[in-house]
C-alpha positions in Angstrom: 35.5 -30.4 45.3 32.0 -28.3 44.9 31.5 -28.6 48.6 35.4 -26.7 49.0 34.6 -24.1 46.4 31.4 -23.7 47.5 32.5 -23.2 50.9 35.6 -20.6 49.5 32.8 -18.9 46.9 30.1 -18.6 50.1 33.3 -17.2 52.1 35.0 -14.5 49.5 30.7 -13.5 48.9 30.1 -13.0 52.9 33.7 -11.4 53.8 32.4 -8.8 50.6 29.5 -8.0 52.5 31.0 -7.6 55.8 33.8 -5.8 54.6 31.5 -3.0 52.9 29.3 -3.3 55.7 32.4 -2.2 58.0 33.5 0.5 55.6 30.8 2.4 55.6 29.9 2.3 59.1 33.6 3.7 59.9 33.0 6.1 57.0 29.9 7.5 59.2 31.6 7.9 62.2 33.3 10.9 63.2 35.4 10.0 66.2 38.8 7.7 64.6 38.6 5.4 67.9 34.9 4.5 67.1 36.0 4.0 63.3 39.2 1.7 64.7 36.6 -0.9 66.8 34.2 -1.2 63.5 37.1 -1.9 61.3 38.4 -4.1 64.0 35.0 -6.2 64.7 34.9 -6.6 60.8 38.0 -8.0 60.0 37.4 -10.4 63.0 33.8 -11.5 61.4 35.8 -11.8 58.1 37.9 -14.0 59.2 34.9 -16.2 61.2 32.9 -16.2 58.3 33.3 -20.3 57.6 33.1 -21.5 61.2 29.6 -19.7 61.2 28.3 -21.0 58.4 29.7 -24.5 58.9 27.5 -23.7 62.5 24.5 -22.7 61.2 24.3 -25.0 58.6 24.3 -27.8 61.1 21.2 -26.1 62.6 19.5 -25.9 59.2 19.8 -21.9 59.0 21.6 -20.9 55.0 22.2 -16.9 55.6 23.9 -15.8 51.9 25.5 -18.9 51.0 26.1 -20.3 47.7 25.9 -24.0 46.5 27.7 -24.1 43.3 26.3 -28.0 43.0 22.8 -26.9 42.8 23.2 -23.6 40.1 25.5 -26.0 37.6 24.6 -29.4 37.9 21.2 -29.6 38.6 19.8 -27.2 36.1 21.7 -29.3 33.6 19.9 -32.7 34.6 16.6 -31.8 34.2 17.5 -29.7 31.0 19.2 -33.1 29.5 16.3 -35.2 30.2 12.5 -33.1 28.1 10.4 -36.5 29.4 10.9 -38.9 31.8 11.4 -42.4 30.6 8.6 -44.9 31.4 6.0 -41.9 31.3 3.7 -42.3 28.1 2.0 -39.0 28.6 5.7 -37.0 28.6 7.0 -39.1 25.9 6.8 -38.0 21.9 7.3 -41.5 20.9 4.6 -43.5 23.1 2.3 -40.9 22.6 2.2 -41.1 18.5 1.6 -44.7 18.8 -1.8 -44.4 19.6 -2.8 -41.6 17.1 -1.0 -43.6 14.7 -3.5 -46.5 15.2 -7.2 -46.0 13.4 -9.8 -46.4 15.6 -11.7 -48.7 13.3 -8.6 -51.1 13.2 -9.0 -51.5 17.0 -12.9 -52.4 16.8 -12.1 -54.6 14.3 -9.3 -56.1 16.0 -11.6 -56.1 19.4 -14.3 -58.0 17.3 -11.7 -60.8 16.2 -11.0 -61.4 19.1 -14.0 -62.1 20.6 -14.9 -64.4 17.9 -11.8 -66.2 18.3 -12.5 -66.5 21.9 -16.0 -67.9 21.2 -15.1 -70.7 18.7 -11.8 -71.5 20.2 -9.5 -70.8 18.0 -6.2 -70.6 18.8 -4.0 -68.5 15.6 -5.2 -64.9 16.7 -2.2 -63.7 15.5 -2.6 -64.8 12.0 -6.1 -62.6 11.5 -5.1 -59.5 13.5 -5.3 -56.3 11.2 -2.3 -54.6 9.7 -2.3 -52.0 12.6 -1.9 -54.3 15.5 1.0 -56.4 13.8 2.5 -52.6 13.0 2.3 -51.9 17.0 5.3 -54.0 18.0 7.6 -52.3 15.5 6.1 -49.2 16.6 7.0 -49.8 19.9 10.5 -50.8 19.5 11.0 -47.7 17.3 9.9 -45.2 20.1 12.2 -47.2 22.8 15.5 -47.0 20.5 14.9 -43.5 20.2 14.1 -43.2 23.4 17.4 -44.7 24.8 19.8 -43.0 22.0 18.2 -39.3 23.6 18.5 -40.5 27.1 22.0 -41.7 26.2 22.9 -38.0 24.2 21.9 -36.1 27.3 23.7 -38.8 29.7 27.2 -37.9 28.1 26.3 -34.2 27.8 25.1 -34.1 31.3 28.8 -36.1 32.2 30.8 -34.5 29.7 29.3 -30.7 31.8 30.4 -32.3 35.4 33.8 -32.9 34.1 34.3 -29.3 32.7 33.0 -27.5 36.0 35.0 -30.3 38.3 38.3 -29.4 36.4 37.3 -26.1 36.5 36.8 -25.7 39.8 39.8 -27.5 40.9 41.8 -25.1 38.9 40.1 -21.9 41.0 40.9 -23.4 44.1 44.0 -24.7 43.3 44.8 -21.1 42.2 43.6 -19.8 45.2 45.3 -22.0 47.5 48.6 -21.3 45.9 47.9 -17.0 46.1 47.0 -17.8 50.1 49.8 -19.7 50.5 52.1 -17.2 48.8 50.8 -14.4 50.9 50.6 -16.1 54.2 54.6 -17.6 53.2 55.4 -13.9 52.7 53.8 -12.6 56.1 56.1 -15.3 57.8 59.1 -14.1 55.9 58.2 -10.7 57.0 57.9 -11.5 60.5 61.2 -13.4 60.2 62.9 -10.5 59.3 61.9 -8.6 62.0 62.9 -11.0 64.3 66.4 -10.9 62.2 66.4 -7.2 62.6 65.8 -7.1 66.2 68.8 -9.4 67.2 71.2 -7.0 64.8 70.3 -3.7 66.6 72.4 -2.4 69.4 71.0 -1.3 72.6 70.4 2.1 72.8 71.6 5.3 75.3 70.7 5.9 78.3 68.7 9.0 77.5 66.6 7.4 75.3 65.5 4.5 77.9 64.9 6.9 80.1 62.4 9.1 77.9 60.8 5.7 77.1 60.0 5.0 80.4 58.5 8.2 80.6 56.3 8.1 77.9 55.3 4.4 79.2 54.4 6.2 82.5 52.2 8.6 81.1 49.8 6.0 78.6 50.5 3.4 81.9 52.1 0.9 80.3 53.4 -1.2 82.8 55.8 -3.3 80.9 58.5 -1.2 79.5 59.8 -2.2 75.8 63.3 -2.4 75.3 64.9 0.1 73.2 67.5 -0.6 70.6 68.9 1.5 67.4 69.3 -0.2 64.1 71.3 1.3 61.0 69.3 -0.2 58.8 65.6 1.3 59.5 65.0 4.7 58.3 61.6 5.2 60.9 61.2 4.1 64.3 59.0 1.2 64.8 57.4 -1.1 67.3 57.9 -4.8 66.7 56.8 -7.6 68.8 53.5 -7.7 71.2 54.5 -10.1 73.9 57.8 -9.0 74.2 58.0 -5.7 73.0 61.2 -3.7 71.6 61.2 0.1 70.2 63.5 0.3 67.3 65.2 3.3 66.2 66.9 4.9 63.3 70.6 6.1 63.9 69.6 9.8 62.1 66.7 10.1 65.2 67.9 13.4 67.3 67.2 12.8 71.0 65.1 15.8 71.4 62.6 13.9 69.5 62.6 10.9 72.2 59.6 12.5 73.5 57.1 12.3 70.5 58.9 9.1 69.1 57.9 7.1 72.0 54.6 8.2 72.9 53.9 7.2 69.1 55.3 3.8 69.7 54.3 3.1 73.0 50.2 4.5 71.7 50.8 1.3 69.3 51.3 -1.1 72.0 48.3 -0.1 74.3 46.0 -0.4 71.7 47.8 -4.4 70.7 48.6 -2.2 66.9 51.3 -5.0 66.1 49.1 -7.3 66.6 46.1 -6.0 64.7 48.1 -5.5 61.9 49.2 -9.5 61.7 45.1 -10.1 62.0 44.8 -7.9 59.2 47.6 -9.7 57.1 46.0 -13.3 57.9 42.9 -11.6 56.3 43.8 -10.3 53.4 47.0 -12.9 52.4 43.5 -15.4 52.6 40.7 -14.1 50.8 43.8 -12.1 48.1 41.2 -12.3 45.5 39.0 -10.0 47.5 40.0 -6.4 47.1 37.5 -4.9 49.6 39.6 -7.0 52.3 42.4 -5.3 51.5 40.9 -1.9 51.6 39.2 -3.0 55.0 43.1 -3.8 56.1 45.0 -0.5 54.8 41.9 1.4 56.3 41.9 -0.4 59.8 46.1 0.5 59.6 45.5 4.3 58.5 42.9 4.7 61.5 45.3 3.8 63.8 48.4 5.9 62.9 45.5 8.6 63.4 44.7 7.8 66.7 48.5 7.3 67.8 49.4 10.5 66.4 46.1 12.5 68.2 47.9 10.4 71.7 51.1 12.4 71.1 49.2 15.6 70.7 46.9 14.8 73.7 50.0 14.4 75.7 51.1 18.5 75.3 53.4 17.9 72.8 52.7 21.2 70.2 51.5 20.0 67.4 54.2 21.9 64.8 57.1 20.7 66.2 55.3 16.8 66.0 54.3 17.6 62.3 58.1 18.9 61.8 59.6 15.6 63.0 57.2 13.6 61.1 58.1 15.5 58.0 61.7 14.5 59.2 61.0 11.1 59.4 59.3 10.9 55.8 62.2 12.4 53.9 64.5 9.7 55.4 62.0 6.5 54.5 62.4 8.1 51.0 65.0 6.1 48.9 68.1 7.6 47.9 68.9 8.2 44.6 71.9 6.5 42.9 
């Protein structure tokens, strides 16, 4: 479990560097295309972020990772453990034992025993001074309190683990559940598209024609289909394989021309299917809001750049801001 949310932690730490790292490089760019390949390469290296760590910890290499095991349970082992056990010169109790002895109690208890070593006696025991029969008890004092503060920081040191386990299973339980949310929405999104599509009607003649047009002049060589929908209230390009331009019912023909250079600018630059990159992104690492600012800014870039195609193309640039002021109004709800 502190491998997984180390692993998530290392990620949502990474994609906040990246992400800022794109940001401001697009932010000191002038030209929107330039800005649109930045945003684009970083939401890519946000989303490869695990793979090359996973990769370069295999070769050794840790480039800003984080290892929640290390910072929470290791800190808390030594910390629970002052001396080691079986170490007189780290431990309190040993230590007192032998400034608790005199030093004239051990030369007499030396001399006894040499005498009782020269005549052959055999009780030693029974003449040993007060000290040395004290020793024993002493001994058996510092291991029982040895043992009961070994045991004390055991359970603490357990008692911790548990806390940050169930803690950590509850972040990345909550995080799998947002991901999951978001990524189930994105699919529900995508769904009704496709639901969309397959209600719209296809559309005049004129307007085919002033898409294949427009697909001439950005050489596009597949053609999208066109088809008007009474439910949308702005035209829109769904699909990337298999392309369709939808369109309002309220669209007046002679805005065909700047409609579909719009739409058609979106497919040659694969828009549709940038922006479901961008989703993946941000529906994974939800609980990092410079992701989602590195999405919306990756999506504004490119209405710029479509929009700069139709005026490129000798469209005048009033009559474009006119029907785009057109088109707003209508995405606006109606009141009740």
């Amino acid at each position: 479990m502190f491998s997984l949310l180390s692993l998530a932690a290392t990620w949502w730490l990474q994609a906040a560097v990246l992400a800022t790292m794109g940001l401001l490089s697009a932010t000191c760019l002038r030209k929107p295309a330039h800005q649109s390949h930045v945003l684009r390469i970083a939401i890519i290296a946000v989303l490869l972020c695990p793979l090359a760590t996973l990769s370069f910890s295999h070769l050794g290499v840790k480039l800003l990772t984080v290892d929640l095991h290390s910072q929470f349970l290791r800190p808390a082992t030594s910390a629970a453990s002052p001396y080691s056990i079986g170490n007189p010169s780290s431990d309190p109790f040993a230590s007192n034992l032998a400034t608790n002895i005199p030093s004239n109690s051990l030369d007499s208890q030396q001399r006894i025993a040499e005498e009782a070593n020269n005549s052959g006696e055999s009780s030693l025991t029974t003449e040993l001074g007060p000290a040395q029969k004290a020793l024993p008890v002493l001994t058996d004092q510092a291991a029982t309190q040895s043992a009961s503060v070994f045991s004390n920081a055991t359970q603490g040191l357990f008692a911790r683990a548990t806390w940050l386990i169930n803690a950590a299973m509850t972040i990345f339980l909550v995080w799998v559940v947002g991901a999951s949310l978001l990524l189930a929405r994105l699919f529900l999104d995508l769904r009704r598209g496709h639901t969309l599509l397959h209600q719209s009607a296809l559309a005049d003649p004129a307007s085919h024609q002033a898409c294949r047009q427009a697909a001439v002049r950005l050489r596009i060589r597949s053609q999208p289909r066109v088809v008007v929908n009474p439910f949308l209230s702005s035209p829109c390009l769904l699909g990337h394989w298999r392309p369709a331009v939808l369109l309002p019912e309220e669209i007046e023909p002679a805005s065909y021309e700047q409609v579909f250079l719009h739409e058609l600018a979106h497919l040659r630059r694969n828009d549709w299917l940038w922006t479901i990159i961008g989703r993946v992104a941000q529906s994974i690492l939800w609980c990092q809001p410079l992701v989602w600012w590195l999405h919306r800014q990756n999506m504004s870039v490119a209405e710029e750049i479509c929009d700069d195609y139709v005026i490129e193309q000798g469209c005048n640039r009033e009559s474009y801001l006119q029907q785009l002021l057109q088109i707003a109004e209508l995405s606006q709800p109606q009141p009740y």
